[in-house]
N, C-alpha and C positions, 0 to 999 in steps of 0.2 A: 582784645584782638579782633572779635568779631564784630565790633563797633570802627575799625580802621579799617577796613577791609569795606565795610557797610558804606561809608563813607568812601571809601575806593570805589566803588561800584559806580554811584550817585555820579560823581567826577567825571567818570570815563562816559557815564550816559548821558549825561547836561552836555560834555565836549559833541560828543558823535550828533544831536540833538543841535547843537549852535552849528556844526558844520552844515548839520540837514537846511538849517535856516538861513545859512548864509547864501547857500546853495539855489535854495528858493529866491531868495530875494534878488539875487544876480540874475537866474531866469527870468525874473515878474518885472525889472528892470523899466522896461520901456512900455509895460501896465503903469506902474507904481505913476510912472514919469506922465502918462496922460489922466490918469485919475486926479493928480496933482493939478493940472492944465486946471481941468475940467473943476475943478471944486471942493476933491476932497479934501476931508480934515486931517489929520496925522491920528487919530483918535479910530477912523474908518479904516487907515488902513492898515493899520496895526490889527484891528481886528476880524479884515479881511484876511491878516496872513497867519493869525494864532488859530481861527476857524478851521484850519486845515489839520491844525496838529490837534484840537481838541476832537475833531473829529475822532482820529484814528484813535486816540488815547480813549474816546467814549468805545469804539467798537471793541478794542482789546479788552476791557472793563468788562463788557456785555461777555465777551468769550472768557475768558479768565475765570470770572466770578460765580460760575457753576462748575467748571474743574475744582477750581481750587476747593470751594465751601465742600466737594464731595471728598475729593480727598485725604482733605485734612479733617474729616467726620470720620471716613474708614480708618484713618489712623490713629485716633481717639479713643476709637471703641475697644481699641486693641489694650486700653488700661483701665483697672479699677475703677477708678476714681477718676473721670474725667468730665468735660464742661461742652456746654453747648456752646456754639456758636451764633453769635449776634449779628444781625445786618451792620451793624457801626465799627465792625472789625474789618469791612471790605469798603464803606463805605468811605471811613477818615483818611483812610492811607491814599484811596483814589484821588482824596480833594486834593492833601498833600501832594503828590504827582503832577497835579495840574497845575497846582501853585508854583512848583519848581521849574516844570517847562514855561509857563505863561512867563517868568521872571529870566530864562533863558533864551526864549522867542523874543522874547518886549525887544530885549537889549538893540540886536538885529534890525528889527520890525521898525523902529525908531529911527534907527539911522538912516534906514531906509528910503521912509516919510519923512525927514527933515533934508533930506537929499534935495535938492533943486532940481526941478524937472527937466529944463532946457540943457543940461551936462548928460543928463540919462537918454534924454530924445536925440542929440548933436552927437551920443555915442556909433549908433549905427549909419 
């Protein structure tokens, strides 16, 4: 139950996260379209537009990650028999997270840059 639900969770934040990106990319529009002109590769600008969300996802990481490790030490201490906490229990879950937005952005991101510039410029 707590594994469908987990996976419910995941779903509804990948969705809200594509919309964020779709969102992006519809503003960056007539960016994207002269980066294009100009040179770039589909590789650049894919990773001009995940930069953005890696970012925030590194800042909330930076904040999170001493809440959390405190809190769930105060809550620990509260049993018998309980276990220390490792940096690679805050650390794995983080890569995972970025893996799963990076694969949620690409999608977007891609479409983005393979977009013809002259349709994104001829828009406005």
């Amino acid at each position: 139950m707590f594994g469908f639900f987990t996976l419910l969770a995941i779903l509804v934040a990948c969705l809200g996260l594509f919309g964020l990106a779709s969102f992006t990319t519809a503003q960056r529009t007539k960016e994207i379209g002269i980066r294009k002109v100009l040179g770039a590769s589909v590789g650049s600008i894919v990773q001009l537009l995940y930069r953005e969300f890696a970012v925030l996802m590194l800042v909330a990481f930076v904040i999170a990650t001493p809440l959390s490790w405190y809190a769930v030490t105060r809550w620990l201490q509260g049993y018998a028999f309980h276990t220390d906490l490792s940096w690679w229990l805050f650390v794995i879950p983080f890569l995972l997270v970025l893996l799963i937005a990076w694969l949620t952005v690409s999608f977007q991101s891609v479409k983005a840059a393979l977009m013809n510039p002259v349709k994104s410029l001829r828009s406005e």
